[in-house]
C-alpha positions as CSV (number, residue, x, y, z in Angstrom):
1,X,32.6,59.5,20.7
2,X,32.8,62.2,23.8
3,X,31.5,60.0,26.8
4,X,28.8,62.5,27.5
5,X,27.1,61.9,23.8
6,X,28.0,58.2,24.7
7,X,25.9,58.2,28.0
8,X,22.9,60.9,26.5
9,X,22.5,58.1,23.5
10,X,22.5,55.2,25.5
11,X,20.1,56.6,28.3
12,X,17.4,58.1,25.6
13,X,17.4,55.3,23.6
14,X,17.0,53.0,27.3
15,X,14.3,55.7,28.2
16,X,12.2,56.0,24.6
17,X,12.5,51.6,24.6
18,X,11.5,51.4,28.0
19,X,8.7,53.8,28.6
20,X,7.4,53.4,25.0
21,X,6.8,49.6,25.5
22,X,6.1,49.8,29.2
23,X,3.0,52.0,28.9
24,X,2.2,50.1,25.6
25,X,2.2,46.9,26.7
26,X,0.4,48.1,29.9
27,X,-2.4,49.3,27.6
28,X,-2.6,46.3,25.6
29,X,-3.6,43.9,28.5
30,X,-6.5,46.7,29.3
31,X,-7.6,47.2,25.8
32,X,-6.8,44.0,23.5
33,X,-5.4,41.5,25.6
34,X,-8.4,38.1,25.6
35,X,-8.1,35.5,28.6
36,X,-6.9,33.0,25.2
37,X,-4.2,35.7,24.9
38,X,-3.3,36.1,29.0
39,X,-3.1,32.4,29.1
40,X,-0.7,31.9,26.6
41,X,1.6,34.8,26.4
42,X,1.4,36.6,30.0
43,X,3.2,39.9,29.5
44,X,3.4,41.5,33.4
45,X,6.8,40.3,33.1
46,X,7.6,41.7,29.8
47,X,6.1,45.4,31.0
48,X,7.9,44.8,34.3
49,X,11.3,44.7,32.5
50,X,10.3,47.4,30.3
51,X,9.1,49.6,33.4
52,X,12.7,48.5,35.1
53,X,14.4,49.7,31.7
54,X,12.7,53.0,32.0
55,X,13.5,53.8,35.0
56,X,17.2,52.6,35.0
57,X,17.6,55.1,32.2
58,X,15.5,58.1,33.6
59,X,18.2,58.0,36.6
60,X,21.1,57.4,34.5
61,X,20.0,60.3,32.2
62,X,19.8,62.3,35.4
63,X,23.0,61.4,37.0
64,X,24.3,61.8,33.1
65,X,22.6,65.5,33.2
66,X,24.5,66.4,36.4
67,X,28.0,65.1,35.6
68,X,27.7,67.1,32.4
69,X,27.2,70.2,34.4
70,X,30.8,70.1,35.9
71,X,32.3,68.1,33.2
72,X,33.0,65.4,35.8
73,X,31.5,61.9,35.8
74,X,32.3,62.3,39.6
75,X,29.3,65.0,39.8
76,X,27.0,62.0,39.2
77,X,27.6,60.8,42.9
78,X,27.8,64.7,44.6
79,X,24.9,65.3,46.6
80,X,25.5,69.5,45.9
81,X,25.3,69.0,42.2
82,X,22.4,66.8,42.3
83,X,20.5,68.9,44.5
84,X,20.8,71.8,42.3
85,X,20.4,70.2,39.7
86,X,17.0,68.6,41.8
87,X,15.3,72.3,41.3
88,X,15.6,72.7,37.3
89,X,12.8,71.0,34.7
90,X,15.5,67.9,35.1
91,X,14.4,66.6,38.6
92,X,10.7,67.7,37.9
93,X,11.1,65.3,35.3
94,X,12.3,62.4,37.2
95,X,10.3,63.0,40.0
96,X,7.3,62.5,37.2
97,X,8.9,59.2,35.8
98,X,9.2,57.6,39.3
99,X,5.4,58.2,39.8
100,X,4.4,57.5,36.8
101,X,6.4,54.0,36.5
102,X,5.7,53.2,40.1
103,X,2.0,53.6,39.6
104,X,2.6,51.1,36.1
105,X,4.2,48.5,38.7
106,X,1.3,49.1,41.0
107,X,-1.0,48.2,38.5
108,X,0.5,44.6,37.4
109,X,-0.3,43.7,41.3
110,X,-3.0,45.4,42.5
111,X,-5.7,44.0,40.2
112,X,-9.0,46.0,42.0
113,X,-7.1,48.8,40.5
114,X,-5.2,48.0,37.9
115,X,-7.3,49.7,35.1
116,X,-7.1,53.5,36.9
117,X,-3.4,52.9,38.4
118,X,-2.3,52.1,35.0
119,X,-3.6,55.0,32.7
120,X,-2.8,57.4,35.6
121,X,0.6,55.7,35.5
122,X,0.9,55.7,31.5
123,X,-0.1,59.9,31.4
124,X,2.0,60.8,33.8
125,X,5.1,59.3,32.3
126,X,4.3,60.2,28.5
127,X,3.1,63.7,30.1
128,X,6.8,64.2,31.3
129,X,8.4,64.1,28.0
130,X,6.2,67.9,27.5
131,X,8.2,69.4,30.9
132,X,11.3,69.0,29.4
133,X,12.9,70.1,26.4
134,X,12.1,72.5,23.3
135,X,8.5,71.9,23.9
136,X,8.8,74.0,26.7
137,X,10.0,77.0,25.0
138,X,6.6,77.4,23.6
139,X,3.2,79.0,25.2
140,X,0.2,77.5,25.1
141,X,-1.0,74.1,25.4
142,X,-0.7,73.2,22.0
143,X,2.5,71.6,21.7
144,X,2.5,69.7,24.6
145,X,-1.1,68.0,23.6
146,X,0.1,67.5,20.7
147,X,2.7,65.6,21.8
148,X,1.0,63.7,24.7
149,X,-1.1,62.3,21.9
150,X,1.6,61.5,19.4
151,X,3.3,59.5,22.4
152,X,-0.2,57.9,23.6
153,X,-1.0,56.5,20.5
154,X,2.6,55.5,19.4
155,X,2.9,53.7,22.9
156,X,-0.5,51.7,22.0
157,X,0.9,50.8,19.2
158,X,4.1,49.7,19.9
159,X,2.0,47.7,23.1
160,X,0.4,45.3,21.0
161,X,3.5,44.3,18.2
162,X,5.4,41.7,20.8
163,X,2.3,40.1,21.5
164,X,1.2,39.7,18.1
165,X,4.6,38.5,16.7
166,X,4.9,35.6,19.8
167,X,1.2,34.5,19.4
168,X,1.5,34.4,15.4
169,X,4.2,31.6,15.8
170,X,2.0,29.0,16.6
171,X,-0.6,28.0,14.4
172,X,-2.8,27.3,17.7
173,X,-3.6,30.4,18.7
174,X,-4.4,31.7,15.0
175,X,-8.2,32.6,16.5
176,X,-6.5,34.7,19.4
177,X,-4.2,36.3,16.5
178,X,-7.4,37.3,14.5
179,X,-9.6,38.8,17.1
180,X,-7.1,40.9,18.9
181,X,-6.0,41.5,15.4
182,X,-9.7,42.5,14.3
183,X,-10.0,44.7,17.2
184,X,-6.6,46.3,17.3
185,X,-7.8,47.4,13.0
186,X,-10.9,48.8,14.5
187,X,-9.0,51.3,16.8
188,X,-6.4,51.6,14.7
189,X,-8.5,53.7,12.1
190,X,-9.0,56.1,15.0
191,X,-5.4,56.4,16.2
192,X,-2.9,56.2,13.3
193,X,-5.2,59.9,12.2
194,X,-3.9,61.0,15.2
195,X,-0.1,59.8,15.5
196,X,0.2,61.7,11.7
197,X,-1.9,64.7,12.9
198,X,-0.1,65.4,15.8
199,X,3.0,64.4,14.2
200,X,2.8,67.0,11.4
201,X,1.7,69.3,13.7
202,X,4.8,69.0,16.2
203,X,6.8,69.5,13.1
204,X,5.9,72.5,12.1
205,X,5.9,74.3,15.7
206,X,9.5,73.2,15.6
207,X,10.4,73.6,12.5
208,X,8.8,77.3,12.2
209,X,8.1,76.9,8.9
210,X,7.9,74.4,6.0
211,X,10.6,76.1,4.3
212,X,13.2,74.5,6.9
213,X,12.2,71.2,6.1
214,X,15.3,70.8,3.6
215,X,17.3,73.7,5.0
216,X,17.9,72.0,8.5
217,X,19.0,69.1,9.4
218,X,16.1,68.5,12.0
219,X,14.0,68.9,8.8
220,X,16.0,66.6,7.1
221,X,15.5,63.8,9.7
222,X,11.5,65.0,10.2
223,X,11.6,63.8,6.4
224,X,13.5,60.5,7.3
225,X,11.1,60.0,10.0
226,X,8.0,60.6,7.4
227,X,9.7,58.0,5.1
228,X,10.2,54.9,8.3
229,X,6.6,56.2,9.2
230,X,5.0,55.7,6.4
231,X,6.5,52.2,5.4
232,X,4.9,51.6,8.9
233,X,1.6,52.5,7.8
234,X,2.4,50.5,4.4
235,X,2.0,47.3,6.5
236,X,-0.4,48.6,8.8
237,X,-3.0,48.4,6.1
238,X,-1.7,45.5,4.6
239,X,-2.4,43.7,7.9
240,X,-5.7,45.4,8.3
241,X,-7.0,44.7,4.8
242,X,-5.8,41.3,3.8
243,X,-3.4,39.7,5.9
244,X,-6.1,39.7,9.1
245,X,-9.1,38.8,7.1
246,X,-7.3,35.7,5.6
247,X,-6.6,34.9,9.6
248,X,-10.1,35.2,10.3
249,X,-11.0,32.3,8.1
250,X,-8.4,30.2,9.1
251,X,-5.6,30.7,6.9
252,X,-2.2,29.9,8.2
253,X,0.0,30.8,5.3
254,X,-1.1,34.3,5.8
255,X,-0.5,33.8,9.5
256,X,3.2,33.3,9.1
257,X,3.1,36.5,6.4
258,X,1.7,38.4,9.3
259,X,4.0,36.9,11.7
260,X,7.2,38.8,9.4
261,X,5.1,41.9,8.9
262,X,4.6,42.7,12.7
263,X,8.4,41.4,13.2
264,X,9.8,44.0,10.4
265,X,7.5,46.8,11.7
266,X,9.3,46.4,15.4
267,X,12.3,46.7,13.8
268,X,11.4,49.9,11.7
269,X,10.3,50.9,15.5
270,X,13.6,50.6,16.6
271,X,15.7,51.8,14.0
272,X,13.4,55.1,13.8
273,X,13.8,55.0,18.2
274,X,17.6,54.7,17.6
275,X,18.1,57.0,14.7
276,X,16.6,59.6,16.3
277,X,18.5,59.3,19.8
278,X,21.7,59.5,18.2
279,X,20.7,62.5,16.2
280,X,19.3,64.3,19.0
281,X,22.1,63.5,21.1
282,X,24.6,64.2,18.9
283,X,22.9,67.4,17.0
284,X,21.0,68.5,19.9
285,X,17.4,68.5,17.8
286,X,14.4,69.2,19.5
287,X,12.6,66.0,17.8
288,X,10.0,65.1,20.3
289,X,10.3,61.2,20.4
């Protein structure tokens, strides 16, 4: 594998983890997270590492960026490349990233503030993703709201599946487990709408039409992508409508089916985050995640 691919798929697939779960996880001690919850499973450091992540691969896709310029890995370290290099969508980019994460980190300390810090911090990090890109070859805001949204609400839920999975181990916080649970169903029916609307949405600006689909190969992963997303959904609802309800009442067999269920929807997470960085790197599609 050429080293640039090498360093583009290791650095988006650092970035997507990182920021993804960062902002998530953020959200999820705002929205979800119960004082049960904070005392048994604090997550700052978890977000902290995934904020570190982020970042580490923002300015390794930047230094990646400039050494592919001259075709040097040299170039990552030459303050004239990265300088010019500084002026283009790219440093706009980082510059947003830095910001955005530093405001996340802000957040896990400054308590007074930590609500506004951290949604200010989430948007302007998911925001950059719309500066950069095929997006930007469109007019309008419609793409890039449509793919603010598909990030926000994919971020919230990948914010709440760690926390889920670790609490659902042990049997004593099954009570914690079914009222984050309960709450995280009741916002769910407002959200996943959204992830599929704005998904389809962002598919056909890029695509251009539906015809393309199965004559591309973006349209051929946009189908694989359907497919992971809606095995996703699959045990969405069955968490919603009959794992969590059996919780509620006290029932720890389903407890540990719930526990697998959130476990084997992280890993469709990360095979759909790693799938699609290789593909984008390697293919140069403009898939938006």
């Amino acid at each position: 594998m050429d080293i640039w691919i090498f360093g583009s798929v290791l650095s988006k697939f650092g970035l997507y983890v990182g920021v993804l779960f960062a902002v998530g996880t953020v959200f999820y001690q705002y929205a979800f997270e119960t004082e049960s919850a904070a005392k048994a499973l604090p997550m700052r450091n978890f977000a902290l590492g995934m904020i570190a992540l982020g970042l580490c691969a923002a300015i390794l896709s930047y230094g990646i960026r400039a050494a592919s310029l001259t075709g040097n890995i040299a170039a990552i370290f030459d303050p004239r490349v990265l300088k010019i290099l500084w002026t283009t969508p790219v440093g706009t980019v980082l510059v947003l990233r830095v910001i955005g994460l530093a405001c996340l980190v802000a957040g896990q300390f400054l308590k007074p503030y930590a609500t506004g810090l951290g949604i200010l911090g989430g948007l302007i990090t998911l925001a950059s993703f719309t500066q950069i890109g095929h997006v930007t070859n469109f007019t309008g805001i419609y793409v890039p709201i449509l793919l603010l949204a598909h990030l926000l609400c994919l971020s919230l839920w990948l914010g709440i599946l760690l926390p889920l999975y670790r609490l659902s181990v042990d049997t004593e916080y099954i009570a914690t487990v079914a009222k984050i649970g309960r709450h995280f169903g009741q916002f769910a029916v407002l959200f996943v709408p959204i992830v599929i609307i704005a998904g389809t949405g962002l598919g056909y600006f890029l695509l251009g039409s539906w015809y393309n689909i199965v004559t591309t190969a973006y349209g051929q992963v946009l189908v694989l992508k359907v497919f992971l997303v809606m095995l996703l959904l699959v045990l969405a609802a069955v968490n919603k409508w009959h794992l969590v309800p059996k919780i509620v009442t006290g029932d720890c067999s389903a407890l540990r089916h719930f526990r697998y269920s959130v476990l084997l929807e992280i890993l469709i997470v990360l095979g759909v985050l790693l799938a699609t960085t290789f593909l984008t790197s390697l293919l140069d599609l403009p898939l938006p995640m």
